[in-house]
Backbone as a printed PyTorch tensor [residue, N CA C, xyz], in Angstrom:
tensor([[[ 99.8090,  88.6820, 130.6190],
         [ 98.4530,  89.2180, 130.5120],
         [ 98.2230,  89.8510, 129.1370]],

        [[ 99.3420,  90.6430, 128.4180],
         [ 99.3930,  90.7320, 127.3120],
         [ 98.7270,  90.2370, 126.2880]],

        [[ 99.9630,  89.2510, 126.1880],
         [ 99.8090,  88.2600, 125.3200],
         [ 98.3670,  87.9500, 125.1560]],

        [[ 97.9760,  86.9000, 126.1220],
         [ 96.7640,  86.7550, 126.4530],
         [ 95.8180,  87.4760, 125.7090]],

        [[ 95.7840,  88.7490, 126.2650],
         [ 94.9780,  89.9420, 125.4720],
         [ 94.8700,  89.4660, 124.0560]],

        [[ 96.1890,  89.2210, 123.5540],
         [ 96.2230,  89.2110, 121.8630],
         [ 96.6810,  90.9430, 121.5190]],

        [[ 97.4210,  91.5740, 122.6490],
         [ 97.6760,  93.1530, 122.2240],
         [ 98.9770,  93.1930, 121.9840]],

        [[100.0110,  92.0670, 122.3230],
         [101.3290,  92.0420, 121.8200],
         [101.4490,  91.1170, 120.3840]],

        [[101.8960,  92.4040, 119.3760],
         [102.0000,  91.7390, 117.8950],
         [103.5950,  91.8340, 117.8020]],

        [[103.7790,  90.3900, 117.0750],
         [105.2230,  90.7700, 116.5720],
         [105.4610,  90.2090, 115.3810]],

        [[106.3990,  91.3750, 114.4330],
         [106.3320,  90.8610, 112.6420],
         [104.9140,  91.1750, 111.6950]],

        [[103.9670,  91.9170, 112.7890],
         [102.8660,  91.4830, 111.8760],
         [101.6890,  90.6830, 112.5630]],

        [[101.7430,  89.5440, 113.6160],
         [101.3910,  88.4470, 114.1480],
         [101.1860,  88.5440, 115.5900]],

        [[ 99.9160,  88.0920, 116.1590],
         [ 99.8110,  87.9600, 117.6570],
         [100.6770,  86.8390, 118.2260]],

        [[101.2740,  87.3050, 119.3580],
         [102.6070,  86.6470, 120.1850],
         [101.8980,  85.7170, 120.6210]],

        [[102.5350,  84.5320, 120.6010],
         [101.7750,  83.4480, 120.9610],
         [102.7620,  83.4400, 123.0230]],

        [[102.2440,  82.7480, 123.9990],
         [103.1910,  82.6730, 124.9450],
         [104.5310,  81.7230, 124.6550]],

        [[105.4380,  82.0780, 125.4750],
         [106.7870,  81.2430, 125.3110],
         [107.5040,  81.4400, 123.8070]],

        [[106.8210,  82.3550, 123.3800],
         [107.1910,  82.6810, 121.7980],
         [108.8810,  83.1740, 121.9780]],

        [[109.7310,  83.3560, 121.3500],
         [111.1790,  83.0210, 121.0770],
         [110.9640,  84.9530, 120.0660]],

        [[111.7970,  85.4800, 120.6280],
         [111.6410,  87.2240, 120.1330],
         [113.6800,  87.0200, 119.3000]],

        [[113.9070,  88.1600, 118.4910],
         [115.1390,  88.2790, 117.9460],
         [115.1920,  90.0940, 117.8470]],

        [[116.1050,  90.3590, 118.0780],
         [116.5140,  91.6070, 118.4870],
         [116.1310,  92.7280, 116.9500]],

        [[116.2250,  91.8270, 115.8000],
         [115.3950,  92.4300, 114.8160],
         [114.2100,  92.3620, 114.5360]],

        [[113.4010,  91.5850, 115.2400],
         [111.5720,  91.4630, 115.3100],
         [111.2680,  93.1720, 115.4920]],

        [[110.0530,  93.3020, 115.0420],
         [109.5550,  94.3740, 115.4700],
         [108.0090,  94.0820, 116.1440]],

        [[108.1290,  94.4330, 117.4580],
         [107.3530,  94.0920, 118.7620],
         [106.3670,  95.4280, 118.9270]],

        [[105.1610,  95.5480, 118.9380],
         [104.2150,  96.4920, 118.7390],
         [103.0340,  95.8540, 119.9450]],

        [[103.1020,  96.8760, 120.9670],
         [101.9000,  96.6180, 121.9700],
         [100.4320,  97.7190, 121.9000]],

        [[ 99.5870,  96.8640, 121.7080],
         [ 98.4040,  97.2810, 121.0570],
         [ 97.3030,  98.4770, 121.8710]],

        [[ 97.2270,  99.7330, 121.4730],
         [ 96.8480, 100.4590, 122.8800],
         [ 98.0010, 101.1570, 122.9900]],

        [[ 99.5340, 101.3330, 123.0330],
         [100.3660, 101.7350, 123.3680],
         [100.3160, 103.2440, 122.0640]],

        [[ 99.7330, 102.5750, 120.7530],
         [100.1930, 103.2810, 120.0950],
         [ 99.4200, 104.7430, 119.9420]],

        [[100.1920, 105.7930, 119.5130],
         [ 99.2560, 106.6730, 119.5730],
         [ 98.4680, 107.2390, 118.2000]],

        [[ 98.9160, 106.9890, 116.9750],
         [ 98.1900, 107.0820, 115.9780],
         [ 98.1110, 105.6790, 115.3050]],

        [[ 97.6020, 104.7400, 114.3910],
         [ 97.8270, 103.8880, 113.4220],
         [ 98.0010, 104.6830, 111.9170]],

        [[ 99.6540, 104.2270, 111.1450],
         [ 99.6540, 104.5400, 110.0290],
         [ 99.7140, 103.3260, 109.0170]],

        [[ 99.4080, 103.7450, 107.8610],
         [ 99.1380, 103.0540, 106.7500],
         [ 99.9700, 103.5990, 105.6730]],

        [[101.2900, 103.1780, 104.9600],
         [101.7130, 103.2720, 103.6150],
         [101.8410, 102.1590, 102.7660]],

        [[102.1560, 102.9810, 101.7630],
         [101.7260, 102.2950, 100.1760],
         [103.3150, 102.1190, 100.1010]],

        [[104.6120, 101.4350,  99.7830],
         [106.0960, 101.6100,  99.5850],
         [106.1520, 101.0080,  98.3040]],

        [[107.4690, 101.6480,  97.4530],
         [107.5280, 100.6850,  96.3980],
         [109.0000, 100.3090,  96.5030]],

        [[108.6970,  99.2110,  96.3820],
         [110.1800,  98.1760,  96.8640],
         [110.9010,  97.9330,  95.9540]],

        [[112.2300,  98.7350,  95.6760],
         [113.4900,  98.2200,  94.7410],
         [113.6950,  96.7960,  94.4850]],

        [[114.3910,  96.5140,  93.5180],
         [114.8690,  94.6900,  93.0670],
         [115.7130,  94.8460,  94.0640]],

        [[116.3510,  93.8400,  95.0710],
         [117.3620,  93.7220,  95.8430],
         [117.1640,  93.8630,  96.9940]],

        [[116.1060,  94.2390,  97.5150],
         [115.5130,  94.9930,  98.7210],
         [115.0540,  93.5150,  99.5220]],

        [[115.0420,  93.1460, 100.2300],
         [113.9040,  92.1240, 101.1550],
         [113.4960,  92.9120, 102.1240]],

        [[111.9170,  92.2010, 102.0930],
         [111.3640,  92.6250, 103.1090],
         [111.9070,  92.7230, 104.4060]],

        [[111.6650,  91.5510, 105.1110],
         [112.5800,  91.9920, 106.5600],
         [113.4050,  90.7330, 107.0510]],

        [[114.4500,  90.6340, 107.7180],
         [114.8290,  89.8140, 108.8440],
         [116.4370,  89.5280, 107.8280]],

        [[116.6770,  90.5250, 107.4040],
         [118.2010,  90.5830, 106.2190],
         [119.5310,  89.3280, 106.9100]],

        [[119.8120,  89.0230, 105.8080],
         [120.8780,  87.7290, 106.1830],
         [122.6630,  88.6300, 105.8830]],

        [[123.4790,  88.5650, 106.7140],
         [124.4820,  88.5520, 105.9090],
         [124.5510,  89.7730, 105.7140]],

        [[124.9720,  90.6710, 104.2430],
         [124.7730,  91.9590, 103.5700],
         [123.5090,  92.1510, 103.1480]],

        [[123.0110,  91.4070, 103.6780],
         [121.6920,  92.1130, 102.7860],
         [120.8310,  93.2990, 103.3500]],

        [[119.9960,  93.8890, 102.1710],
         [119.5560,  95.0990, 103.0540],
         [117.9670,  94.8860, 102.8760]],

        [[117.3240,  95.3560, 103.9980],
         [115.5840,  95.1530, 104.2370],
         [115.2180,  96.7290, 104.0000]],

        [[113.6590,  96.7980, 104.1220],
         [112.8400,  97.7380, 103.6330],
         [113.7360,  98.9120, 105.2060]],

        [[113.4450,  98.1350, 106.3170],
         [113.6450,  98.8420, 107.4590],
         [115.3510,  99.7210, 107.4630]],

        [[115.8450,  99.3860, 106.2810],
         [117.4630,  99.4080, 106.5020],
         [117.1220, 100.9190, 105.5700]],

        [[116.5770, 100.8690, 104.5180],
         [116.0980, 102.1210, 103.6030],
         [114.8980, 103.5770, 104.4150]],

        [[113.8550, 102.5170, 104.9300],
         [112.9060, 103.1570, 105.2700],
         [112.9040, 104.6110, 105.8550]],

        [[112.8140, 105.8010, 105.8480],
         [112.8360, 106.6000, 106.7430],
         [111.6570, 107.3290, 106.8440]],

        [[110.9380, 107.0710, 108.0060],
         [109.8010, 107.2230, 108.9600],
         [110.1250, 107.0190, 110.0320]],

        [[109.1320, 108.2120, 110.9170],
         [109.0300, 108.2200, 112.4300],
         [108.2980, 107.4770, 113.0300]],

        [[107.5090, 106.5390, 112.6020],
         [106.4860, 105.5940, 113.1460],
         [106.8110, 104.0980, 113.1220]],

        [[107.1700, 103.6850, 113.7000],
         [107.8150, 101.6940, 113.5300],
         [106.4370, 101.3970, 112.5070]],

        [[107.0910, 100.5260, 111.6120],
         [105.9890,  99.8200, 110.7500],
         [106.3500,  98.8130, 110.7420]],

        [[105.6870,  98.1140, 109.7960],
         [106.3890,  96.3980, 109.3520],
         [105.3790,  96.0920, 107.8870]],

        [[105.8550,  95.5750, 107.4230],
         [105.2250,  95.3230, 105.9200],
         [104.6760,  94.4340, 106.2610]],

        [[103.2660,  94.2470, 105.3380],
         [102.2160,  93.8250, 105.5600],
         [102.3550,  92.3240, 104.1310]],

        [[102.8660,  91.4570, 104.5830],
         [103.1960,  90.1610, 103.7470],
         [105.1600,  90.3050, 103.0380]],

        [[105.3600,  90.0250, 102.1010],
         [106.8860,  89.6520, 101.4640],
         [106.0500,  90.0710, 100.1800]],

        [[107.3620,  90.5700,  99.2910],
         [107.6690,  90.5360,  97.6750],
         [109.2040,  90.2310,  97.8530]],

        [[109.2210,  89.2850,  97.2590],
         [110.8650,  88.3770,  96.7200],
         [111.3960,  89.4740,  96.4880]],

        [[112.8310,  89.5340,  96.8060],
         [114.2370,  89.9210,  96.5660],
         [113.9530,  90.5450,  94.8630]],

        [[114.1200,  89.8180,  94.3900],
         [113.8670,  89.6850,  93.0760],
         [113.1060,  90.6100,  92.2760]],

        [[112.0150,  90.8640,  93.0070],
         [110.7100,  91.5530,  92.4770],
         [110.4930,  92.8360,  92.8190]],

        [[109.9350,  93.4620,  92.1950],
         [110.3120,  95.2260,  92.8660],
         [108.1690,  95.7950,  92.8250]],

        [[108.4360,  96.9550,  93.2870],
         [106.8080,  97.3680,  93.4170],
         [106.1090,  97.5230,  94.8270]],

        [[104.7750,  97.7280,  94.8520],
         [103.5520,  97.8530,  95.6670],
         [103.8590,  96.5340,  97.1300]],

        [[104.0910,  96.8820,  98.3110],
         [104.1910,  96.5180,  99.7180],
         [103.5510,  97.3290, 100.5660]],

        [[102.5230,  96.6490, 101.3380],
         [101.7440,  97.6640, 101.9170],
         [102.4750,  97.6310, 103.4880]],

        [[102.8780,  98.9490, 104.2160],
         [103.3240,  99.1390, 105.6690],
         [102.5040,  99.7970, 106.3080]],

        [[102.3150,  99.2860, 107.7860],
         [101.8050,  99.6540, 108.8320],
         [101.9520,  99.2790, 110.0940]],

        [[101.3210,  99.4560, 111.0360],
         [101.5590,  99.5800, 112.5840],
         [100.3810,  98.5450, 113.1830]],

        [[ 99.8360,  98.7530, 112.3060],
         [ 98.4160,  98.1930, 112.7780],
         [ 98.4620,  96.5140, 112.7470]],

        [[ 98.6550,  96.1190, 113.7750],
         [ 98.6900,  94.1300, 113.8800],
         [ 97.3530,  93.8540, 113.4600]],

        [[ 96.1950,  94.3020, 113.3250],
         [ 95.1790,  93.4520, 113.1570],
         [ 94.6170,  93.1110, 111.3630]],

        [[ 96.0260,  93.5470, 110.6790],
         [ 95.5810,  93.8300, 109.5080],
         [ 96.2000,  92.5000, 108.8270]],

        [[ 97.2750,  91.9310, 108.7450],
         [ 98.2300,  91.0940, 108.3380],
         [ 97.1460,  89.7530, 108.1210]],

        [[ 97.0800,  89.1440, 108.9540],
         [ 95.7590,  87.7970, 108.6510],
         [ 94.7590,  88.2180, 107.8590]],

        [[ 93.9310,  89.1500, 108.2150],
         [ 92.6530,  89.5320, 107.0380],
         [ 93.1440,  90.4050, 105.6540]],

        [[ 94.7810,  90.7850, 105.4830],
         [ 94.8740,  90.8880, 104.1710],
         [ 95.6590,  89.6720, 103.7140]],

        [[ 96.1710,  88.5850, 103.9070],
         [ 97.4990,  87.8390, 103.7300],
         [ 96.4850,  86.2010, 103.5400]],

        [[ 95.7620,  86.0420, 104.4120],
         [ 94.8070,  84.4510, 104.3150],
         [ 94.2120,  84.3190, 103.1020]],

        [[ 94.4560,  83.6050, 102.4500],
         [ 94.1060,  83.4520, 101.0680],
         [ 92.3410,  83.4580, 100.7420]],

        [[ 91.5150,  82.8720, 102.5260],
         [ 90.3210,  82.5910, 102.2580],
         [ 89.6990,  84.0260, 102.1720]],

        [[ 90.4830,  85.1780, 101.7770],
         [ 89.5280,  86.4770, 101.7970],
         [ 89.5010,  86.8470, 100.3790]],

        [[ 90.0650,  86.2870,  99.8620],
         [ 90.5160,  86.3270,  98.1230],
         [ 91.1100,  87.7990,  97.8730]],

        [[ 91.5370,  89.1470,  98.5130],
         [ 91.6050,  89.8170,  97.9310],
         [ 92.8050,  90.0740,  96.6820]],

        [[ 92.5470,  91.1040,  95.7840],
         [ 92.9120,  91.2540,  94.6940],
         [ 94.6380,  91.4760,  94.7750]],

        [[ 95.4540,  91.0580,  94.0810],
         [ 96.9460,  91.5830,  93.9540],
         [ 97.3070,  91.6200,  92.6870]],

        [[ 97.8380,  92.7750,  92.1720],
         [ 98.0790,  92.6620,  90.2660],
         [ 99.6190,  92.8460,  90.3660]],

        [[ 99.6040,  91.9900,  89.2070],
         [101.6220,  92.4640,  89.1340],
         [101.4300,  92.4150,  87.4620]],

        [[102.7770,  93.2160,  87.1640],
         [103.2060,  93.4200,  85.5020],
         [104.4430,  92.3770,  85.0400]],

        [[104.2750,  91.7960,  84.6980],
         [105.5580,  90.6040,  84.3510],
         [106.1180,  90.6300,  82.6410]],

        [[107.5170,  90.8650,  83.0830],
         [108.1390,  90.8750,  81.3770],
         [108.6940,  89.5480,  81.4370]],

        [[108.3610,  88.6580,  80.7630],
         [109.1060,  87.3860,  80.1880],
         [110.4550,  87.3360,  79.0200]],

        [[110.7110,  86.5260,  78.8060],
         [112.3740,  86.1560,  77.7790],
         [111.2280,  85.2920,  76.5980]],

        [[110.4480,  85.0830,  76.3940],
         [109.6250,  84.5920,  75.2550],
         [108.0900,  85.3460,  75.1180]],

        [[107.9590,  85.4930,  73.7480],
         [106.3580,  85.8090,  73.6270],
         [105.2900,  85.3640,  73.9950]],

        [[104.5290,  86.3820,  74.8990],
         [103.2730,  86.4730,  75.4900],
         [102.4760,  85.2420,  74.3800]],

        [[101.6720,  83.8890,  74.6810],
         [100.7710,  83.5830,  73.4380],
         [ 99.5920,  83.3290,  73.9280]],

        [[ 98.5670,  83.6550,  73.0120],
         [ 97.2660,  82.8220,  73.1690],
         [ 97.2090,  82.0750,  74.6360]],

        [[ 98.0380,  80.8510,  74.1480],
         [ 97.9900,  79.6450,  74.9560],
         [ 98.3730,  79.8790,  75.9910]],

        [[ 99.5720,  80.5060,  76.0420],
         [ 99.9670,  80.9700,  77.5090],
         [ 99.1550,  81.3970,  78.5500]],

        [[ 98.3680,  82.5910,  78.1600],
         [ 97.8070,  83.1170,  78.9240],
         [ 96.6050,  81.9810,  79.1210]],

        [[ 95.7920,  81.4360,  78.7290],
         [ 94.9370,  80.7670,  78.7470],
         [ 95.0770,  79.4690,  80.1750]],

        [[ 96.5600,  78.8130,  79.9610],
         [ 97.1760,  78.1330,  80.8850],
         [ 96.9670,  78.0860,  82.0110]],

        [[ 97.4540,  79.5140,  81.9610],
         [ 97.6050,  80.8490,  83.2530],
         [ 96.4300,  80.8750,  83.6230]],

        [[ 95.7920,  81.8030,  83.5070],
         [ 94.4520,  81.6000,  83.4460],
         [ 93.5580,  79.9830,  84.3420]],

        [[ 94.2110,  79.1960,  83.3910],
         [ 93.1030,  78.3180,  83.9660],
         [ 93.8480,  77.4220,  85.2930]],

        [[ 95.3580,  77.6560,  85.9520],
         [ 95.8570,  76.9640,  86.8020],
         [ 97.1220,  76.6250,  86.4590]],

        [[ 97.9000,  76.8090,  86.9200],
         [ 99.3020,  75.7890,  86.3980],
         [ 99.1730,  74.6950,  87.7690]],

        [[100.1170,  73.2390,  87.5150],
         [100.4530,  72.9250,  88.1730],
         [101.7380,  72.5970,  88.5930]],

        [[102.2620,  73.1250,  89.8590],
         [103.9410,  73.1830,  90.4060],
         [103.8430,  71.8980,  90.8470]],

        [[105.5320,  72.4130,  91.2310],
         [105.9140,  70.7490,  91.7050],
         [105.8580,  71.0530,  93.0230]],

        [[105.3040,  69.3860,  93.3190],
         [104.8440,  68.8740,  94.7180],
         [103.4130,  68.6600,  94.3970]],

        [[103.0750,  69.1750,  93.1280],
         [101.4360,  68.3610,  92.7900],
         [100.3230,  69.6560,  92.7130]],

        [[100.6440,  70.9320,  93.5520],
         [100.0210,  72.0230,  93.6100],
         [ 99.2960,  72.5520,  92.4810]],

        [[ 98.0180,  72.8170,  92.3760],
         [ 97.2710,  73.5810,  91.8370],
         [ 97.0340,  74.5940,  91.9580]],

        [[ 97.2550,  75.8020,  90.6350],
         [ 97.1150,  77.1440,  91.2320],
         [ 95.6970,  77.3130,  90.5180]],

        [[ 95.0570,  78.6170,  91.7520],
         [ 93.8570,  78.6980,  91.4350],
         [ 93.7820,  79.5100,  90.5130]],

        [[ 92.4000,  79.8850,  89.4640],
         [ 92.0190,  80.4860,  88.4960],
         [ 92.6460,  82.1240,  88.6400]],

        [[ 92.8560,  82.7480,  88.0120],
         [ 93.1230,  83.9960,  87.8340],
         [ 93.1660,  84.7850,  86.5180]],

        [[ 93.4300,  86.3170,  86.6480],
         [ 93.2690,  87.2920,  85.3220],
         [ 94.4070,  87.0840,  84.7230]],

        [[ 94.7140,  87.3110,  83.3220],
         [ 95.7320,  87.8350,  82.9020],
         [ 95.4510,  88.7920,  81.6180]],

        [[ 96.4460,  89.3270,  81.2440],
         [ 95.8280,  90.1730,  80.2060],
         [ 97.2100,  90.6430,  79.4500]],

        [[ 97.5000,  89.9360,  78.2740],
         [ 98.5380,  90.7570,  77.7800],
         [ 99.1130,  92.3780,  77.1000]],

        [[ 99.9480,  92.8740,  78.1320],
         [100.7150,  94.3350,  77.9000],
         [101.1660,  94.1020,  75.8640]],

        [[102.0230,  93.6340,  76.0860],
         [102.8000,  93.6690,  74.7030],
         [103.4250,  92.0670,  74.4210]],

        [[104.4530,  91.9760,  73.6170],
         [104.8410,  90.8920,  73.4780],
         [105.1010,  90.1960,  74.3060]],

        [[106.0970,  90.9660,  75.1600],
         [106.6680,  89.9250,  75.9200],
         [105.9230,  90.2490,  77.4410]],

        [[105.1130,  90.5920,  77.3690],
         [104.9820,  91.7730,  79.1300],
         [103.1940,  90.9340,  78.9290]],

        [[102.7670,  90.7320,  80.2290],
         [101.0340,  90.8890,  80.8390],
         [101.0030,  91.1650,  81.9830]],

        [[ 99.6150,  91.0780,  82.4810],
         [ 99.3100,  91.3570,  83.6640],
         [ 99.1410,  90.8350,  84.4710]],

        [[ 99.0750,  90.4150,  85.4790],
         [ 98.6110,  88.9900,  86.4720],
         [ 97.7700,  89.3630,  87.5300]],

        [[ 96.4070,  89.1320,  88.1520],
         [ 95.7360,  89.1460,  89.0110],
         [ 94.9920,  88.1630,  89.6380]],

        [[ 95.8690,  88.0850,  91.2480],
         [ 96.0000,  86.6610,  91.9380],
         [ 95.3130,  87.3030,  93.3140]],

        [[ 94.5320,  85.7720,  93.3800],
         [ 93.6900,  86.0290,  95.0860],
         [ 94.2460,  85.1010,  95.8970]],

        [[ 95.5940,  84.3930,  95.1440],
         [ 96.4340,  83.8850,  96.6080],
         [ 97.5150,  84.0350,  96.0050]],

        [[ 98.7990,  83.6910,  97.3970],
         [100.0670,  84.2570,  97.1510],
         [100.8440,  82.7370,  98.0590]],

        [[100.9550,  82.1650,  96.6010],
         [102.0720,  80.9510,  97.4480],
         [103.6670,  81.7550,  96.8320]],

        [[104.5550,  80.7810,  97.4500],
         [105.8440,  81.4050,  97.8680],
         [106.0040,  81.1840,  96.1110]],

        [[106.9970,  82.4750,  95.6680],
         [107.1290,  82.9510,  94.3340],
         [106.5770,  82.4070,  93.4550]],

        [[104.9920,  82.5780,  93.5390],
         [104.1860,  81.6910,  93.1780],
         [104.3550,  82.1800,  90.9690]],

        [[103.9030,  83.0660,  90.9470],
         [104.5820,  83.5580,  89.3170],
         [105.5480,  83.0140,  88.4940]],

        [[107.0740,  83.1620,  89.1800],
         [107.5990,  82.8740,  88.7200],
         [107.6940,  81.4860,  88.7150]],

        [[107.1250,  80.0910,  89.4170],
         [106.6930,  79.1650,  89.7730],
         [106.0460,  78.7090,  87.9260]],

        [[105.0160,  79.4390,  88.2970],
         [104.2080,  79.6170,  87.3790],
         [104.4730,  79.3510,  85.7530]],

        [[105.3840,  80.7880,  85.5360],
         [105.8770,  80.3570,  84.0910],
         [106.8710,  79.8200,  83.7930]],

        [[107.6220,  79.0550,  84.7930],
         [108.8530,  78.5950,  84.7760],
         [107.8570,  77.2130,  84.2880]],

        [[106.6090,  76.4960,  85.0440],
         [106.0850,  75.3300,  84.8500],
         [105.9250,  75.3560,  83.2660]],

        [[105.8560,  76.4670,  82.6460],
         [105.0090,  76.5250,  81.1960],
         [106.1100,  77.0620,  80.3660]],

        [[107.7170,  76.8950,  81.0290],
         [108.8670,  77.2010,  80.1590],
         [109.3330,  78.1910,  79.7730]],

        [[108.6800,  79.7520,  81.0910],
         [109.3980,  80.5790,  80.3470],
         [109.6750,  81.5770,  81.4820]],

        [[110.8750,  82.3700,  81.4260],
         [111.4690,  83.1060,  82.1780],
         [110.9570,  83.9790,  83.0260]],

        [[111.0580,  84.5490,  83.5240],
         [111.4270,  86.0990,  84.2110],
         [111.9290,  86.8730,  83.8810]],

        [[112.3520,  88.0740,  83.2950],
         [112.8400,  89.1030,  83.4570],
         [112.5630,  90.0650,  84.1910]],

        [[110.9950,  90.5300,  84.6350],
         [110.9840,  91.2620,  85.7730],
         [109.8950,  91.5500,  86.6520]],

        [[109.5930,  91.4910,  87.6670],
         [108.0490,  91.4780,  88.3220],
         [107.9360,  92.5260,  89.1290]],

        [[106.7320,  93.2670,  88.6360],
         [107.0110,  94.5320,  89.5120],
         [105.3440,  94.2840,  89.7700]],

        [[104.9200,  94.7880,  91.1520],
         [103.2770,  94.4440,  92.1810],
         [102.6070,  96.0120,  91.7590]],

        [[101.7180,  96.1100,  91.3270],
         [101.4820,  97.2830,  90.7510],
         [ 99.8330,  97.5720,  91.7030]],

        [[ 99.7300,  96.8210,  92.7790],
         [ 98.0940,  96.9060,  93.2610],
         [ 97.9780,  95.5650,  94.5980]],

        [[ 97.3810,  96.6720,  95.6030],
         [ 97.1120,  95.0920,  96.5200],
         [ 95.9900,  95.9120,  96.7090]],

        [[ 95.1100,  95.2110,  96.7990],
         [ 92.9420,  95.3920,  96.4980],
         [ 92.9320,  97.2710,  95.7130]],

        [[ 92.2890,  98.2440,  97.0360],
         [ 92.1940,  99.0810,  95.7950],
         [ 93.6860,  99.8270,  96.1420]],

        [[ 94.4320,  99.5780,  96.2260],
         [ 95.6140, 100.4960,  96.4910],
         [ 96.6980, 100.6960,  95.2770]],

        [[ 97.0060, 101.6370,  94.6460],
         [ 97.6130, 101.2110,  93.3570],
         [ 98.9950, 102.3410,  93.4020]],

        [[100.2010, 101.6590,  93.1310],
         [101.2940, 102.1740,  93.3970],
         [101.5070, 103.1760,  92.0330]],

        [[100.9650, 103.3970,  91.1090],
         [101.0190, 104.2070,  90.5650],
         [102.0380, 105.3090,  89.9550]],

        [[102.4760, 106.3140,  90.4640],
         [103.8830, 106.7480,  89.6270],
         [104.8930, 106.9260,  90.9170]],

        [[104.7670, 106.2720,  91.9190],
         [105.5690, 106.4500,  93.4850],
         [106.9860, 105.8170,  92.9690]],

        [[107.8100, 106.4680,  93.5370],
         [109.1910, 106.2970,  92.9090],
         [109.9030, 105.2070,  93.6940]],

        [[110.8550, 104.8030,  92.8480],
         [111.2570, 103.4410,  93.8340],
         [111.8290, 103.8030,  95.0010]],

        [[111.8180, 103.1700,  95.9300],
         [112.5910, 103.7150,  97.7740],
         [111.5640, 104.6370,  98.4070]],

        [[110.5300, 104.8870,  97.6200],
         [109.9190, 106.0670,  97.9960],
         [108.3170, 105.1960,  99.2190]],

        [[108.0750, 106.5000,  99.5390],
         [106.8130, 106.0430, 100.3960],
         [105.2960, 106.7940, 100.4650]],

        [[103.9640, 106.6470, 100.4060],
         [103.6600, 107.7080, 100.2820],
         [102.1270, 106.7350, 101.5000]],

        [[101.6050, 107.9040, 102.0490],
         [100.5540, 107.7530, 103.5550],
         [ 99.1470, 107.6960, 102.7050]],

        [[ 98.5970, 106.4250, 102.9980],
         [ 97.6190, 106.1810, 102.3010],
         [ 96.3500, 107.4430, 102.3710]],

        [[ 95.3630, 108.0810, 101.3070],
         [ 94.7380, 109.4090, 101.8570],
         [ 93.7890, 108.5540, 102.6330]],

        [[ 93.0730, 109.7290, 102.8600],
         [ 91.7540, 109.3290, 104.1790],
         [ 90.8780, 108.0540, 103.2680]],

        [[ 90.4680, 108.9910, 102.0690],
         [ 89.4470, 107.7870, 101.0900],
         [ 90.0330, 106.2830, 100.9590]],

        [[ 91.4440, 106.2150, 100.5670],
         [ 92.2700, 104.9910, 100.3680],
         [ 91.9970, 104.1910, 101.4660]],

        [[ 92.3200, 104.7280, 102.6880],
         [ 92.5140, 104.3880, 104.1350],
         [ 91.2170, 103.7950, 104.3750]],

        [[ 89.7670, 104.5590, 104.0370],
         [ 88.7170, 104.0790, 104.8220],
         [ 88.6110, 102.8900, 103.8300]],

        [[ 88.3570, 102.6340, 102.2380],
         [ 87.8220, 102.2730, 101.7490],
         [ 88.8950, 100.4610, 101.7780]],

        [[ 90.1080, 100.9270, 101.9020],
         [ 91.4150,  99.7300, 102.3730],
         [ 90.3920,  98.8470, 103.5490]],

        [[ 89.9630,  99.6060, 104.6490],
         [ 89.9210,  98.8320, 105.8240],
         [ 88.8090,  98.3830, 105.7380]],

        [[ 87.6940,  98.9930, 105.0800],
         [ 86.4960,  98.2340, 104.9070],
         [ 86.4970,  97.4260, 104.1040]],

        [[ 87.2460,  96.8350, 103.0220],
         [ 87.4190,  96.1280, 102.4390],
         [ 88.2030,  94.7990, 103.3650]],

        [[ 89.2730,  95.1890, 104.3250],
         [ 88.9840,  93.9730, 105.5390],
         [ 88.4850,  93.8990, 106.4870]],

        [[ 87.3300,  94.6990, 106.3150],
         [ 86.0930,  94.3550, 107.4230],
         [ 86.3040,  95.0100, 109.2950]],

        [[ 87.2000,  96.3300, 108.6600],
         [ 87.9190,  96.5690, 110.1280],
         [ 87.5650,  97.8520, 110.4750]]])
C-alpha cells in the first residue's frame, strides 16, 4: 500500500514494487518523518557518494548527523566540493532531470593553459565518444590554468569527458554551487543546514 502511495523512497527514489533493497540502501517512509532537513556538504577527493565497494569510504561513513539523509545526485571520487543532503524523497527527480535545467558551477584546474579557443569549444559543446553532444554552457576563465564551468546537465563525469575530448587534463574539480546554494568557505568533511531564506528560495526554485 506503501509503495503504491509513492511514500516509500529509497536512495533518493520512489520504490517501485518487487524492487530488490541492500542492507546499505537508505529506506525513508514518507509521513514517518518528523522534521525534513536540508544540507549543503563539501565532499573531500576520495570520498564517494554512497554504496562504497571494498575499502572505500562514502559520505555516510564520515557524516555525523542525527537525521538519516542521502545525497541528492553523485560527485566522482575524484572531485571534491558542493553535494546537496536531505531526507526529503521528493527532491532528487526535480533537482537531478536534466529537463529542469538547473544551474551547477564547478572550478576546474587543468595541466595546460586555459585558451581563447578552449573555452569557446566548451562553450559551444564538445562531442564524447559514443557520438554525444554536450549542451551549450558558461565558462569563464580563473587564471591560466583554472575556469569556471556552468552546466544544466550532468552526464556521468561529464567535464572531465569534456576536456579530455579537447586534450587536456584534470588536475582538480571542485562543485562550488548547485542553483542558488553556494558552498562557499565550508570546510572539507564539514556540513552546514541550509538557512530558512536558502531553504525557501532552494525549494521554490523546484517548484515544491
Amino acid at each position: 500500500m506503501l509503495i503504491k502511495e509513492g511514500r516509500i523512497i529509497i536512495n533518493g527514489k520512489k520504490a517501485e514494487l518487487g524492487e530488490m533493497v541492500e542492507e546499505s540502501d537508505k529506506i525513508i517512509v514518507e509521513g514517518d518523518l518528523k522534521k525534513l532537513v536540508y544540507l549543503a556538504f563539501n565532499k573531500p577527493e576520495g570520498i564517494i557518494t554512497h554504496s562504497p565497494q571494498d575499502d572505500e569510504v562514502s559520505i555516510a561513513d564520515i557524516l555525523k548527523f542525527n537525521v538519516d539523509v542521502f545525497p541528492l545526485g553523485r560527485l566522482d571520487k575524484d572531485s571534491r566540493g558542493l553535494i546537496m543532503l536531505s531526507n526529503d524523497g521528493r527532491i532528487t527527480d526535480k533537482l537531478l532531470n536534466p529537463i529542469y535545467a538547473h544551474e551547477k558551477e564547478y572550478e576546474v584546474e587543468v595541466t595546460a593553459p586555459v585558451s581563447k579557443s578552449f573555452l569557446k569549444q566548451m562553450e559551444r559543446g564538445v562531442r564524447l565518444n559514443g557520438g554525444y553532444i554536450t549542451q551549450k554552457c558558461v565558462l569563464r576563465k580563473i587564471n591560466e590554468y583554472s575556469f569556471s564551468i556552468i552546466l544544466t546537465e550532468g552526464k556521468r563525469r561529464q567535464i572531465r569527458r569534456m576536456c579530455a575530448a579537447l586534450g587536456y587534463k584534470i588536475i582538480d574539480l571542485r562543485r562550488v554551487r548547485v542553483m542558488n546554494i553556494v558552498l562557499g568557505n565550508l570546510k572539507e568533511g564539514n556540513y552546514r543546514i541550509l538557512s530558512a531564506l536558502e531553504q525557501k528560495e532552494f525549494l521554490s526554485k523546484l517548484e515544491l
